[in-house]
C-alpha angles and dihedrals in degrees: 000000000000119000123232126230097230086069122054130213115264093194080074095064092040082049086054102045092053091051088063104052092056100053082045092053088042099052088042095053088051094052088054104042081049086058091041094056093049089048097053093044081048086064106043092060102052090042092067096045109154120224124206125207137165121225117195124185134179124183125149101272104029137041117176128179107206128185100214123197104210090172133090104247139047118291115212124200124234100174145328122214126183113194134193085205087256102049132030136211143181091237153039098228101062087064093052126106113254099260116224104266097267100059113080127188112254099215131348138166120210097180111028091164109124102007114123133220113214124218105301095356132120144204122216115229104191133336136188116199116185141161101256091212100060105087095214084049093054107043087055090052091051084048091055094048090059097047087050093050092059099059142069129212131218131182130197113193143147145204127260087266089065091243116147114246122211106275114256119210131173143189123228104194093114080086091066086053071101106067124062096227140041096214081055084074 
């Protein structure tokens, strides 16, 4: 059967038409899987969100200063900055009293830019441990509280995405609630 030109084919329109559609349902599925994949980096950043927090004790034989990531990602430091409300340094030790010579630190951190804290984990900034009954031991303990009474701490930090996260500061004068005075600090 041959096909006359007076009468065009109509499988071309219907050609045409479905064509058309699937450029339409193409274009649309991108579109989506565009938005699906936003959406899905959108979550996974928020889903390893760090959380600082600074946790501060103080027993009689031990004080310790800790950086603590409650969060669930990785928390990286930018930077960490102690101030006497007049000075400011990178570090806690540097504000801290000399100790006799047989009393060591425990633990203690002089450059904390760039170290990461990984998901329920913490870094102890500095720590003091010492025998309370020994009466040298415990007049440097009672120095180092006062030293410690008189800063505040802040902590800029970010998440593995590189995203800045709200600064965190904290003050640390609940070491000087031993001592009667203020001007004794």
């Amino acid at each position: 059967m041959t096909h006359c030109a007076c009468f065009p084919n109509q499988t071309d329109g219907f050609d045409l038409l479905i064509k058309l559609a699937t450029l339409a349902i193409s274009i649309i599925a991108i579109a989506f899987t565009a938005i699906s994949v936003w959406l899905q980096r959108k979550h996974n950043q928020n889903a390893v969100k760090p959380i600082a927090n600074f946790s501060i004790s103080d027993y009689e034989g031990n004080i310790s200063v800790k950086i603590c990531n409650n969060g669930t990602g990785p928390l990286v430091i930018k930077s960490f900055n102690v101030t006497d409300g007049k000075k400011s340094k990178k570090n806690l030790i540097s504000w801290m009293p000399e100790l006799p010579e047989n009393i060591n630190w425990f633990t203690f951190f002089d450059n904390l830019s760039g170290f990461a804290i990984t998901p329920n984990k913490n870094m102890n900034l500095l720590q003091l441990k010492i025998d309370p009954q020994d009466p040298e031991q415990a007049e440097s303990r009672d120095l180092v509280r006062k030293s410690l009474a008189k800063l505040t701490m802040e902590l800029t930090f970010e998440d593995i995405y590189g995203r800045q996260m709200p600064i965190n500061k904290k003050s640390l004068q609940w070491y000087g609630r031993h001592f009667k005075k203020q001007t004794e600090i």
